[in-house]
The first five atom37 places (N, CA, C, CB, O) and aatype in JSON, in Angstrom:
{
  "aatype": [20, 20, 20, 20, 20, 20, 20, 20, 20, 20, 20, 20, 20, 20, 20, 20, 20, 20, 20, 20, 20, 20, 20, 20, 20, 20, 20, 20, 20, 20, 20, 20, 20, 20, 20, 20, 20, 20, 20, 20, 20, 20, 20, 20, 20, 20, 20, 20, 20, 20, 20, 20, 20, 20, 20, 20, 20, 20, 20, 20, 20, 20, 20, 20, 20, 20, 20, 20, 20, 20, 20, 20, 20, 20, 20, 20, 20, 20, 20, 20, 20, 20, 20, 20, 20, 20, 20, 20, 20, 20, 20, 20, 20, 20, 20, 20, 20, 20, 20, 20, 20, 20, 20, 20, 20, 20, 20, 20, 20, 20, 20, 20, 20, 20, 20, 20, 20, 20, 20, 20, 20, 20, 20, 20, 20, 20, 20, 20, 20, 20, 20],
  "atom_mask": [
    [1, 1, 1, 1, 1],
    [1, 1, 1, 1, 1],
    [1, 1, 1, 1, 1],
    [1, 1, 1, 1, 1],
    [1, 1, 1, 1, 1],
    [1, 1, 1, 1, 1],
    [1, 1, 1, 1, 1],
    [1, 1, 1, 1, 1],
    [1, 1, 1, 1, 1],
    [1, 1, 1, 1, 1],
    [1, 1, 1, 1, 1],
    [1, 1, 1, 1, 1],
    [1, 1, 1, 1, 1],
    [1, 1, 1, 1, 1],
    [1, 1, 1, 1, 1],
    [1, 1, 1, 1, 1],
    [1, 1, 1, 1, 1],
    [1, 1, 1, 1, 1],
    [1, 1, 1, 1, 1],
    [1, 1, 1, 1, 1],
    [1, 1, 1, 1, 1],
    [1, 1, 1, 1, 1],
    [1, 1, 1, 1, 1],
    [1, 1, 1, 1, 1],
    [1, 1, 1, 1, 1],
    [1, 1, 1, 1, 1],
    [1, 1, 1, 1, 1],
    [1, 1, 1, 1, 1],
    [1, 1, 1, 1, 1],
    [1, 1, 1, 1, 1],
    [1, 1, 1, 1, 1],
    [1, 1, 1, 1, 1],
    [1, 1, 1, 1, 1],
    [1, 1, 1, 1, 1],
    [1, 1, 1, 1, 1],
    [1, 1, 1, 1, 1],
    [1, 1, 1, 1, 1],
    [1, 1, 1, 1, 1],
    [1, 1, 1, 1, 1],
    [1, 1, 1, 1, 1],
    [1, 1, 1, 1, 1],
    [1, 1, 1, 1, 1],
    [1, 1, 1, 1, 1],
    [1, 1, 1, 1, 1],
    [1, 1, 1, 1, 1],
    [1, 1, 1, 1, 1],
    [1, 1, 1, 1, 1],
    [1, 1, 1, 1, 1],
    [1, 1, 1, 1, 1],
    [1, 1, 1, 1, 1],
    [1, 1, 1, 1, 1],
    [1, 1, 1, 1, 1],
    [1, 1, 1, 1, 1],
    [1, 1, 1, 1, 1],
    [1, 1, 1, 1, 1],
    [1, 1, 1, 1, 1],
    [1, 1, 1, 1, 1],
    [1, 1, 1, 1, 1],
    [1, 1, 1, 1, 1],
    [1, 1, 1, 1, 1],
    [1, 1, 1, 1, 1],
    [1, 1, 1, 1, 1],
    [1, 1, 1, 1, 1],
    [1, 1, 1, 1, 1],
    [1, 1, 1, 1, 1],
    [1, 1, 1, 1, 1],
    [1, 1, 1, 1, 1],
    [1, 1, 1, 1, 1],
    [1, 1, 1, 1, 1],
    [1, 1, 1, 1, 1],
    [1, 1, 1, 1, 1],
    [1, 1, 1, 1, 1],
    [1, 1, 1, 1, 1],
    [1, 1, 1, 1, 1],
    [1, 1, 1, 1, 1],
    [1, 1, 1, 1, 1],
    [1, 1, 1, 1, 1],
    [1, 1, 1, 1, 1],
    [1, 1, 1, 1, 1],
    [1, 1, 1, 1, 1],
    [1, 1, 1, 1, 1],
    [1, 1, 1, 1, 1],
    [1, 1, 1, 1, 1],
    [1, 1, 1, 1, 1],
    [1, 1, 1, 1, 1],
    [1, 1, 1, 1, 1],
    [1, 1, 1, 1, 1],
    [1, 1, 1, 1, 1],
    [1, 1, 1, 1, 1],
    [1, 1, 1, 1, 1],
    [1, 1, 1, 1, 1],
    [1, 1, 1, 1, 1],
    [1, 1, 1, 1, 1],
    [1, 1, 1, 1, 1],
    [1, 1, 1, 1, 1],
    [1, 1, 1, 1, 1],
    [1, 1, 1, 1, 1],
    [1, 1, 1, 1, 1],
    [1, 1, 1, 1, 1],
    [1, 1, 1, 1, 1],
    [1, 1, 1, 1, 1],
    [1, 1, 1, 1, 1],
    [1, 1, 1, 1, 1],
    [1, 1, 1, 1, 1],
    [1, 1, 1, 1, 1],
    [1, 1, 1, 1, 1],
    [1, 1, 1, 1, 1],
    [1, 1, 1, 1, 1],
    [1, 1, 1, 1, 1],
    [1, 1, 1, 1, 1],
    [1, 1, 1, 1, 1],
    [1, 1, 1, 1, 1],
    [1, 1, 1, 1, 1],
    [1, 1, 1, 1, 1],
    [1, 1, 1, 1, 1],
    [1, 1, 1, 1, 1],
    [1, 1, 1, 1, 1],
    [1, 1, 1, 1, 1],
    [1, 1, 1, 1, 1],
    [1, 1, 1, 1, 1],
    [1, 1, 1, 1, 1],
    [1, 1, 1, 1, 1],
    [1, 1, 1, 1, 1],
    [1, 1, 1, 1, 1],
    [1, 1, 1, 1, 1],
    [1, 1, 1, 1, 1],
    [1, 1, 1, 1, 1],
    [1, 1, 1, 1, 1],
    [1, 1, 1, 1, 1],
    [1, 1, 1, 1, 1],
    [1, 1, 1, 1, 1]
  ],
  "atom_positions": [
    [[8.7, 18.91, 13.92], [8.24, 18.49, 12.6], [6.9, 19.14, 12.27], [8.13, 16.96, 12.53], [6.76, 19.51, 11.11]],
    [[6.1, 19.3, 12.96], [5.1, 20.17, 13.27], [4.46, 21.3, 12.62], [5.41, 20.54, 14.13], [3.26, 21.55, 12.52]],
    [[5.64, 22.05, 12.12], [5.59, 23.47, 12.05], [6.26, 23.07, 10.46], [6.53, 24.57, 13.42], [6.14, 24.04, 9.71]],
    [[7.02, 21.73, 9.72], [7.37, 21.75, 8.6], [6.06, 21.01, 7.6], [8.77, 21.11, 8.65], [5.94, 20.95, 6.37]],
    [[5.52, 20.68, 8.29], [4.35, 19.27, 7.76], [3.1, 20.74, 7.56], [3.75, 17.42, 9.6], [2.61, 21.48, 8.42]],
    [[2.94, 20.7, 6.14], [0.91, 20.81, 6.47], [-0.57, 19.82, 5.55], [0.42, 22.77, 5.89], [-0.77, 19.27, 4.46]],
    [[-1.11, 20.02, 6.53], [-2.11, 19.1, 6.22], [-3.68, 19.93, 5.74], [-2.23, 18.13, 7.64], [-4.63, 20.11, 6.5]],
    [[-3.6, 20.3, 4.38], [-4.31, 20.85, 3.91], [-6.2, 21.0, 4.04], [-3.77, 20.5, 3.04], [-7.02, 21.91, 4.12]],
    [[-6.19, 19.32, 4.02], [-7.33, 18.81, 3.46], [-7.64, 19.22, 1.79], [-8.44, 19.32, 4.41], [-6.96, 19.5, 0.8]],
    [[-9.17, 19.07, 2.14], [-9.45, 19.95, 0.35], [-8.91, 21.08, -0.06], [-10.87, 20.48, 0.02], [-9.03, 22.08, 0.66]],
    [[-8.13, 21.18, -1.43], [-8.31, 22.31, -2.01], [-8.61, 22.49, -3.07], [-7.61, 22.86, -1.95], [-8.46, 21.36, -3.54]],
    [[-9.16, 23.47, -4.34], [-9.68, 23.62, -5.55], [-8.21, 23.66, -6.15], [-10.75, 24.89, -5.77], [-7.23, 24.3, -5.76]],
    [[-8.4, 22.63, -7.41], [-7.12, 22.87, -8.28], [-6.17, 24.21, -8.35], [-7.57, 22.71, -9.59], [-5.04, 23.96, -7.92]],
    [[-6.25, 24.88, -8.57], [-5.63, 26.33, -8.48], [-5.05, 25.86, -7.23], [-6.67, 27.83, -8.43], [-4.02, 25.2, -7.38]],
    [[-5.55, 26.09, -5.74], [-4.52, 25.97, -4.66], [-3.84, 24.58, -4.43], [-5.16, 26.37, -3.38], [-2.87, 24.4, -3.69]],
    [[-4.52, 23.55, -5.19], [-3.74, 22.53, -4.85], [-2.26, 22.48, -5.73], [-4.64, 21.27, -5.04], [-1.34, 21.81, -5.25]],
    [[-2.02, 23.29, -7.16], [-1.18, 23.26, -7.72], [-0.18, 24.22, -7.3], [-1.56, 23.26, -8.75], [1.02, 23.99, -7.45]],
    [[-0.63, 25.31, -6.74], [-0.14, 26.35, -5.84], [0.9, 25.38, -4.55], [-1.71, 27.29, -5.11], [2.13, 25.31, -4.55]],
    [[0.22, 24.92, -3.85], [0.19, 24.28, -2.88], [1.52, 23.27, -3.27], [-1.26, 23.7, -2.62], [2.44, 23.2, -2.45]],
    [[1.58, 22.58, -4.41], [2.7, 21.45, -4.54], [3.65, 22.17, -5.29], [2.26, 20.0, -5.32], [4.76, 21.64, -5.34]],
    [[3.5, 23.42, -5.98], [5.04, 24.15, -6.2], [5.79, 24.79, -4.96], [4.89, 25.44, -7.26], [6.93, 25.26, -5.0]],
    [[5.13, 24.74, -4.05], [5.5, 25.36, -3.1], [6.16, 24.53, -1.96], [4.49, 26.04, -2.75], [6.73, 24.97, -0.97]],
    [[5.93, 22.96, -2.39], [5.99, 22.2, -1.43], [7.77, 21.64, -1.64], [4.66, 21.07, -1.54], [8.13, 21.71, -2.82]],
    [[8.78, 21.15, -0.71], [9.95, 20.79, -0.75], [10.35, 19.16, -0.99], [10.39, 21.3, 0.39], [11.44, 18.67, -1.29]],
    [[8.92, 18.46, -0.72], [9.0, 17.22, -1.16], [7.43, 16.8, -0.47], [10.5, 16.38, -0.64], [7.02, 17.01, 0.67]],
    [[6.83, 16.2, -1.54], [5.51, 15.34, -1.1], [5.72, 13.95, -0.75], [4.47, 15.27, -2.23], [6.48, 13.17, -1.33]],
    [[5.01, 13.71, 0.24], [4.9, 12.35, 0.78], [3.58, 11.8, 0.61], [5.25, 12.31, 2.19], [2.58, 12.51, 0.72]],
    [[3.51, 10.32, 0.3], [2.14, 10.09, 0.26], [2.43, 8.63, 0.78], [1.3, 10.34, -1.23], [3.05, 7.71, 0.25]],
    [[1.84, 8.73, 1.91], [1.65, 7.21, 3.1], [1.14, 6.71, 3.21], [1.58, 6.96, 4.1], [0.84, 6.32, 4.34]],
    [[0.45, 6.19, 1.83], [-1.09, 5.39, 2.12], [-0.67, 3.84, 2.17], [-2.43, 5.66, 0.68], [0.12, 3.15, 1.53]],
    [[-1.65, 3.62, 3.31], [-1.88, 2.06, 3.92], [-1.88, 1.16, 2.95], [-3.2, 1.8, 4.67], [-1.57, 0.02, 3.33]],
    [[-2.18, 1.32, 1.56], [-2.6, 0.53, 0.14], [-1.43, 0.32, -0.25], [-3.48, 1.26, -1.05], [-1.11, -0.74, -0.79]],
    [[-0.38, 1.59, 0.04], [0.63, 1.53, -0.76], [0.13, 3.12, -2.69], [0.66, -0.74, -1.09], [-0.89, 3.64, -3.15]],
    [[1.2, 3.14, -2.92], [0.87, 4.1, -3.86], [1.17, 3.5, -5.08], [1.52, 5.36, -3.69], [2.27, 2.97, -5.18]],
    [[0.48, 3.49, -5.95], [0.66, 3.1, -7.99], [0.41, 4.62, -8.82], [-1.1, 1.67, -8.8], [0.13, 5.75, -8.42]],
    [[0.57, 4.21, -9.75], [0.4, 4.95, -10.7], [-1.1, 5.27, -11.45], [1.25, 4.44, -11.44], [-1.23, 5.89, -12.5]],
    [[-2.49, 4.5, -10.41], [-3.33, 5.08, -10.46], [-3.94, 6.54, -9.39], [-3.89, 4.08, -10.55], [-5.03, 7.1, -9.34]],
    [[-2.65, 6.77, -8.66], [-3.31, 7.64, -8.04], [-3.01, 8.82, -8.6], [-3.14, 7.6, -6.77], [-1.9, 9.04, -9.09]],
    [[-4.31, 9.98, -8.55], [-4.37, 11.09, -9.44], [-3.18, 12.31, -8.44], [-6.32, 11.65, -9.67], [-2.38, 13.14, -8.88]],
    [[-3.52, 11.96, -7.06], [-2.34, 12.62, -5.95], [-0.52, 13.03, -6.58], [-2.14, 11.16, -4.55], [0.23, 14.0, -6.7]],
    [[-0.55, 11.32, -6.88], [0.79, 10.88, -7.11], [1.32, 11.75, -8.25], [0.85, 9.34, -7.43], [2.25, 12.55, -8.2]],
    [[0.5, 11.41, -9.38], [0.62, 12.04, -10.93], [0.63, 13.5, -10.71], [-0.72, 11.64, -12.03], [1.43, 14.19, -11.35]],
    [[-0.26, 14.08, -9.8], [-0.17, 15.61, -9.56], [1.0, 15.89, -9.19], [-1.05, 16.18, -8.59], [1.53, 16.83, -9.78]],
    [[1.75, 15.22, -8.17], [2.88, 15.81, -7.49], [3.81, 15.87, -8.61], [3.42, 15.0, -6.21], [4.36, 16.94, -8.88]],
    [[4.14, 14.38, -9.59], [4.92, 14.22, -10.31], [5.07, 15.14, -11.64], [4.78, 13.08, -10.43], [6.01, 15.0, -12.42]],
    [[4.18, 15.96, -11.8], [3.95, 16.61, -12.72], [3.95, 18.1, -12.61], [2.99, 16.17, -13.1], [3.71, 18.94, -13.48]],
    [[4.29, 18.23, -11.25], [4.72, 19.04, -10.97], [5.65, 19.58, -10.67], [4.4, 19.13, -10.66], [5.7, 20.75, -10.27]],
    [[7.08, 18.38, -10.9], [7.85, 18.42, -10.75], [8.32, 18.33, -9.37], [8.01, 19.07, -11.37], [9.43, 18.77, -9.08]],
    [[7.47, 17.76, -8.39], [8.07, 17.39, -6.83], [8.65, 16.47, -6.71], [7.28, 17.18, -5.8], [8.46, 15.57, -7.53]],
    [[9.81, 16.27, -5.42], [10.1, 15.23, -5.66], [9.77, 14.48, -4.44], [11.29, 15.21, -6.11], [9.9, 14.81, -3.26]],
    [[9.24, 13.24, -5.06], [8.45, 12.41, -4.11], [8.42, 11.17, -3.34], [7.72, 12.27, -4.54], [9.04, 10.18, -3.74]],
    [[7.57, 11.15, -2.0], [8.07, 9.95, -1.54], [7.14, 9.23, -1.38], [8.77, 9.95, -0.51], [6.17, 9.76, -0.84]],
    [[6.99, 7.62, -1.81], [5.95, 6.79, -1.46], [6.18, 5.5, -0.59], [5.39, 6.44, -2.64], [7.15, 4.86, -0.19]],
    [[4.69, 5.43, -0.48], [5.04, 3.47, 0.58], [4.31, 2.45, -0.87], [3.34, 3.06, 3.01], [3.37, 2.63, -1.64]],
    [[5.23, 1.51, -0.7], [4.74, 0.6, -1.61], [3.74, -0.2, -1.8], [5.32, 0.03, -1.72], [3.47, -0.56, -0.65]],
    [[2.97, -0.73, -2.56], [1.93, -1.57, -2.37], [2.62, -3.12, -2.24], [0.85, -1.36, -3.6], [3.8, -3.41, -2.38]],
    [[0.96, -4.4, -1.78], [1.52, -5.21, -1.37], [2.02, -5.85, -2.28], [0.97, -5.74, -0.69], [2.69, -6.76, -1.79]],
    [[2.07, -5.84, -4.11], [2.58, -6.37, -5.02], [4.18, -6.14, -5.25], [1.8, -6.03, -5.98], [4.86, -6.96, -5.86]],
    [[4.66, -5.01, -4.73], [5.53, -4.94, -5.0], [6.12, -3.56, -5.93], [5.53, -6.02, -5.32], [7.24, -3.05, -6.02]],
    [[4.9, -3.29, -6.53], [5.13, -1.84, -7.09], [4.57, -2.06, -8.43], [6.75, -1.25, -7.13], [3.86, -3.03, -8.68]],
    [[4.96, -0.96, -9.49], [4.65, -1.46, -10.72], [5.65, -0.63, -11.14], [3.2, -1.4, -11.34], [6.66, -0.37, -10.49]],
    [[5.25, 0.01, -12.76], [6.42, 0.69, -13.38], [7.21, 2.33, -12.84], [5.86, 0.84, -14.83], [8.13, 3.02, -13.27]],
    [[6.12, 2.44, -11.54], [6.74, 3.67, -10.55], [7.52, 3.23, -9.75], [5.83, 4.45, -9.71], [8.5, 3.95, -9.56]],
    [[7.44, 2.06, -9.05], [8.89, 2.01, -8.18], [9.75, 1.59, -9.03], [9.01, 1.05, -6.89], [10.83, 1.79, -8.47]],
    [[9.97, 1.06, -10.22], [11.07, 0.53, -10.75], [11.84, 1.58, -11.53], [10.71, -0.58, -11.54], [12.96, 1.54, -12.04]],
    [[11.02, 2.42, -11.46], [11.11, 4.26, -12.68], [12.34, 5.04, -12.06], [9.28, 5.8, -12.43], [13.13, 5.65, -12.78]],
    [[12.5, 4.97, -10.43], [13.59, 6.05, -9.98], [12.87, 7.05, -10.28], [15.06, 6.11, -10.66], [13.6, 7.93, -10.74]],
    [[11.52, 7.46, -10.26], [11.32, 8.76, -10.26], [10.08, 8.97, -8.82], [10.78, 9.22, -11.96], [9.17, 9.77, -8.61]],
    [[10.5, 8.11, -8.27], [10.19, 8.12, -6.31], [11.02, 7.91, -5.29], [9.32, 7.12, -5.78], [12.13, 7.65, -5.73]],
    [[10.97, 7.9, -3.89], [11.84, 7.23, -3.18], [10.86, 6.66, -2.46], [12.9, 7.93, -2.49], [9.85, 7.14, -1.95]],
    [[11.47, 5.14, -2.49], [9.94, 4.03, -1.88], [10.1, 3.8, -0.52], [9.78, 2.26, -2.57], [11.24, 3.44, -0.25]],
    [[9.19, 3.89, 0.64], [9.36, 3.37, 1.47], [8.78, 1.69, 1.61], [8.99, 4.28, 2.21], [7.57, 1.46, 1.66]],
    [[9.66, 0.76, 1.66], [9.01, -0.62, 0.98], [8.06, -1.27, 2.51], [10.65, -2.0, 0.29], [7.58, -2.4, 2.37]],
    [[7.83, -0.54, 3.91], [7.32, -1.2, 4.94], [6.12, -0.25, 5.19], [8.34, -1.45, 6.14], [6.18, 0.66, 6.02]],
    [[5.08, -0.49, 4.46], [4.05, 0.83, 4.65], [3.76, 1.69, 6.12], [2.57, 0.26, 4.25], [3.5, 2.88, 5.98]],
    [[3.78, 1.16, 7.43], [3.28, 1.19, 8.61], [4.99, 1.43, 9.64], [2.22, -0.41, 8.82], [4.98, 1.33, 10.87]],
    [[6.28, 1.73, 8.87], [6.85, 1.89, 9.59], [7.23, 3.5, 9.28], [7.67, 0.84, 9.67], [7.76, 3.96, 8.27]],
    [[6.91, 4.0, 10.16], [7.13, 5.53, 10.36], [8.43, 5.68, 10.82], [6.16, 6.22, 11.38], [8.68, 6.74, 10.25]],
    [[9.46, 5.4, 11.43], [10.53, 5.69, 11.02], [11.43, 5.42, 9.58], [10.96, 5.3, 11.89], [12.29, 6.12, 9.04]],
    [[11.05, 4.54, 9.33], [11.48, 4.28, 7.82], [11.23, 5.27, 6.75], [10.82, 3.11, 7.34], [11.94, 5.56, 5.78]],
    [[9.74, 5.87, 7.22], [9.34, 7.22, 6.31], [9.98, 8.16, 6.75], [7.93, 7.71, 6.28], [10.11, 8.94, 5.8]],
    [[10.69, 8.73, 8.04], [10.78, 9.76, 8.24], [12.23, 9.73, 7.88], [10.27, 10.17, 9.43], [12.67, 10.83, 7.58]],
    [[12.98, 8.84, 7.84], [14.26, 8.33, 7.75], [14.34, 8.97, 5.87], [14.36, 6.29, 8.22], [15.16, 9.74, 5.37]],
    [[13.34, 8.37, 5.35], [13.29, 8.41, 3.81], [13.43, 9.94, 3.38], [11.81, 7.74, 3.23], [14.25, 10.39, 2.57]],
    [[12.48, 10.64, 4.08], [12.13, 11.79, 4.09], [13.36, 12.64, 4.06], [11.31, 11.98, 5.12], [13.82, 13.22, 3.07]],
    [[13.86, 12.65, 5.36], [14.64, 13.08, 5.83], [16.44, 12.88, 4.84], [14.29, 12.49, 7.18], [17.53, 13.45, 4.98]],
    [[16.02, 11.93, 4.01], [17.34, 11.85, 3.21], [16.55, 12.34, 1.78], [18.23, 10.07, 3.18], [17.43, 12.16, 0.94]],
    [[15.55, 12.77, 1.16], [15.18, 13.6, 0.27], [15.52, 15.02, 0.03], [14.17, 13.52, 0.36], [15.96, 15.69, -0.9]],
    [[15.1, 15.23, 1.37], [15.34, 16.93, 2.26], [16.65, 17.18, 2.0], [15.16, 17.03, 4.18], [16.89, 18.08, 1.19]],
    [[17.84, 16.41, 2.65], [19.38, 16.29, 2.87], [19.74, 16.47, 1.66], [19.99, 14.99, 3.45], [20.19, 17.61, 1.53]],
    [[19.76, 15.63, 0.3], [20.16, 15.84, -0.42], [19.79, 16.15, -2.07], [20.65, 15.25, -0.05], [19.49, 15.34, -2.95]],
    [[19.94, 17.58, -2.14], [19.65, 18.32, -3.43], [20.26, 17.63, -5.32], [20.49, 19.87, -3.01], [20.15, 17.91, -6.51]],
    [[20.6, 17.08, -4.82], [21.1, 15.91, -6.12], [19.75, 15.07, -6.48], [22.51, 14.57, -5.49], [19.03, 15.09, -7.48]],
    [[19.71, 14.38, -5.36], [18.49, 13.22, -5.33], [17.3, 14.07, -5.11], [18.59, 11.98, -4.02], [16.34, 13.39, -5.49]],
    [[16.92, 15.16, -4.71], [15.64, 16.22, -4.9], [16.04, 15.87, -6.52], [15.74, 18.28, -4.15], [15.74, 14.76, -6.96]],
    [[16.63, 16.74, -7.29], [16.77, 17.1, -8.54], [16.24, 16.01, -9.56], [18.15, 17.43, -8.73], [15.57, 16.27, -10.56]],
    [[16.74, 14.44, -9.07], [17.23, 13.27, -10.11], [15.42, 12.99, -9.55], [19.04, 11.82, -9.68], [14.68, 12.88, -10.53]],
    [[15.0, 12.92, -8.75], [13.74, 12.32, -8.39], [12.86, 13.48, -9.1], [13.51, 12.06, -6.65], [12.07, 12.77, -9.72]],
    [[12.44, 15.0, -9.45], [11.99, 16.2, -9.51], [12.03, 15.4, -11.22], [12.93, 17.76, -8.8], [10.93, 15.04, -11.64]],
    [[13.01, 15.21, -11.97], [13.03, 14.96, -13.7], [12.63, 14.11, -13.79], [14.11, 14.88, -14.57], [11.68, 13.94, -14.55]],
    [[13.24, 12.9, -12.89], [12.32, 11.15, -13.51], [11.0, 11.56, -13.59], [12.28, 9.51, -12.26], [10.38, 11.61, -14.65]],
    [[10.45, 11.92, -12.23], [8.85, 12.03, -12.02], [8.15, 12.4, -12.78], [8.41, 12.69, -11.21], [7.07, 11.85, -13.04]],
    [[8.76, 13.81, -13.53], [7.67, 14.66, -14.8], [8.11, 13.79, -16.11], [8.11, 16.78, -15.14], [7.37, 13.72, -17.09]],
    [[9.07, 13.3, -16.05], [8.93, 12.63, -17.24], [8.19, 11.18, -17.12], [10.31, 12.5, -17.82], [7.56, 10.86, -18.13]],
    [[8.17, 10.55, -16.38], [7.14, 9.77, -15.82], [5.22, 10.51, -16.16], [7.68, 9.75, -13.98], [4.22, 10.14, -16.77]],
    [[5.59, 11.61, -15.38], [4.04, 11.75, -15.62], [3.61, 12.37, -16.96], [3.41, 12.63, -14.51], [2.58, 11.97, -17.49]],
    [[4.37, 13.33, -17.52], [4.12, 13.04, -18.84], [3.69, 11.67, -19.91], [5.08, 13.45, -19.13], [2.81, 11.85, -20.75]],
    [[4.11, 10.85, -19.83], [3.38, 9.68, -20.15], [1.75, 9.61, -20.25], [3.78, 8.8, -19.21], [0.96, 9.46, -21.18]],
    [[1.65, 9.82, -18.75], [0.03, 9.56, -18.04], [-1.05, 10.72, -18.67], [0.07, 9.83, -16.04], [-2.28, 10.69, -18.72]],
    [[-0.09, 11.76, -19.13], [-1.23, 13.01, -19.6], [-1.77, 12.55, -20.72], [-0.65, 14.59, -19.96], [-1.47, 11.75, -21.61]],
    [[-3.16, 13.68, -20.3], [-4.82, 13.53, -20.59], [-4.35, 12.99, -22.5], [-6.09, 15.67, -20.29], [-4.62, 11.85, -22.9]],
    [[-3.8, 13.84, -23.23], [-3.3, 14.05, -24.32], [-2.81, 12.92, -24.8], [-2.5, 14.96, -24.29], [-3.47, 12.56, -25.78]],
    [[-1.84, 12.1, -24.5], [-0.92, 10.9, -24.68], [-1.57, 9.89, -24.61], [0.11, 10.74, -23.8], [-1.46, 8.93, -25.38]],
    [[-2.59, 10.0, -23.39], [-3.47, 8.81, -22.92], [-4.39, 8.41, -24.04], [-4.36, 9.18, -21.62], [-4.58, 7.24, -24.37]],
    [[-5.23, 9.98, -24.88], [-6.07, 9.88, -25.62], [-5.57, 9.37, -26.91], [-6.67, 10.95, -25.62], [-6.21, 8.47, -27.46]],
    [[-4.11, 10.0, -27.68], [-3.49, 9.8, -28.74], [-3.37, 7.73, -28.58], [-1.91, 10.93, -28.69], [-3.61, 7.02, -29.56]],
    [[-3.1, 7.3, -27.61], [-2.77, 5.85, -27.45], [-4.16, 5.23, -27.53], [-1.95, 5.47, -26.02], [-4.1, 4.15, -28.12]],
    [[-5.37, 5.53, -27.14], [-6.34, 5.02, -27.39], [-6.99, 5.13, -28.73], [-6.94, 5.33, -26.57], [-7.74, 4.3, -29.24]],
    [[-6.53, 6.45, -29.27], [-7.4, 6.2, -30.75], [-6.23, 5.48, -31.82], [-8.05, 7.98, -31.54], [-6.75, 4.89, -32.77]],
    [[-4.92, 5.46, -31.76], [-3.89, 4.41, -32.37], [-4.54, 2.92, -32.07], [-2.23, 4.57, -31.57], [-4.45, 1.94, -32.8]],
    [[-5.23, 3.0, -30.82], [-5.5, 0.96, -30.33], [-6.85, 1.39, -31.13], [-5.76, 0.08, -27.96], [-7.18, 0.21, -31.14]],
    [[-7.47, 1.76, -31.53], [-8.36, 1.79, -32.03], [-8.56, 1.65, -33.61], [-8.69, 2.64, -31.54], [-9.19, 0.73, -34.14]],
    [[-7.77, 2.93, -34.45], [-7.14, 2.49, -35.42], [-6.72, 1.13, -36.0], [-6.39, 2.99, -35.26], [-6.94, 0.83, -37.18]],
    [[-5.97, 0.13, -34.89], [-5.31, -1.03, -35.4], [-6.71, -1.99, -35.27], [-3.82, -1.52, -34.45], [-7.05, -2.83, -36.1]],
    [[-7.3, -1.7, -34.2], [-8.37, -2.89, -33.95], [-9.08, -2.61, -35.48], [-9.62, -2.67, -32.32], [-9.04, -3.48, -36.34]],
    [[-9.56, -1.63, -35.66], [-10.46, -1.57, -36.98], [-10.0, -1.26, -38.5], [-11.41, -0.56, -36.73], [-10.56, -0.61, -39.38]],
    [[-8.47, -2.16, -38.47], [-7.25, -1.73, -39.61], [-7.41, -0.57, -39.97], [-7.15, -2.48, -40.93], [-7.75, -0.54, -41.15]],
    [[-7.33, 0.34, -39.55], [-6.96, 1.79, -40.13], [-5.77, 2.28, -40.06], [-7.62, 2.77, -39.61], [-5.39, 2.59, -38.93]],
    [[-5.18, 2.41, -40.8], [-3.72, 3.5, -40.69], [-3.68, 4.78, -41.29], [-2.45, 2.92, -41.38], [-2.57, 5.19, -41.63]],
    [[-4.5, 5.38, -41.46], [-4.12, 6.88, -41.99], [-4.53, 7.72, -40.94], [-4.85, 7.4, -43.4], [-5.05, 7.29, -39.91]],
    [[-4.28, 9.03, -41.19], [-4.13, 10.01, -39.9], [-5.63, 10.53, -39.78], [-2.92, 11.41, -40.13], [-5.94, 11.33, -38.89]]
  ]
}
């Protein structure tokens, strides 16, 4: 597994985007569990990877329920991840169906959408409706 896994550390945007087109599926194993505040997550997803997470202790939010991840629901069991993994890899259907949910998922979250939704809540708070 060794020789399929790399562990980058830092890289400057340019190689980190480099870095996740290149990649066959991202995993992200954090002890917290993963949401939809992490900027990691949104990168991968927007990049069209298809991805695997451990859940948080709530239960998830509108990313595990999205189908545009594959959850590992026991954060600390490493066969369960590798098991997960390992059926991402296997099958190119579920790469594909996880690769579209995700970007359309993270589309949502972009810089653009985010901003357009805040000046609409803004608009209504201070009755404005014109453009």
């Amino acid at each position: 597994m060794a020789d399929a896994v790399t562990f980058t550390g830092y890289l400057t945007p340019e190689r980190a985007s480099a870095a996740l087109h290149a990649a066959d599926v991202v995993v992200l194993p954090f002890t917290a569990g993963v949401t939809l505040k992490s900027g990691a997550l949104l990168a991968a997803l927007a990049h069209g990877r298809p991805t695997v997470v451990t859940a948080p202790d709530d239960g998830g939010d509108e990313l595990h329920r999205s189908g545009a991840v594959a959850v590992v629901p026991e954060r600390r069991d490493s066969a369960a991840l590798a098991a997960t993994v390992g059926r991402v890899l296997a099958d190119p259907v579920l790469r594909r169906r996880l690769a579209e949910r995700g970007r359309t998922l993270a589309a949502g979250y972009a810089w653009p959408r985010v901003a357009a939704a805040h000046r609409d809540l803004y608009r209504r708070l201070l009755g404005r409706h014109d453009g």
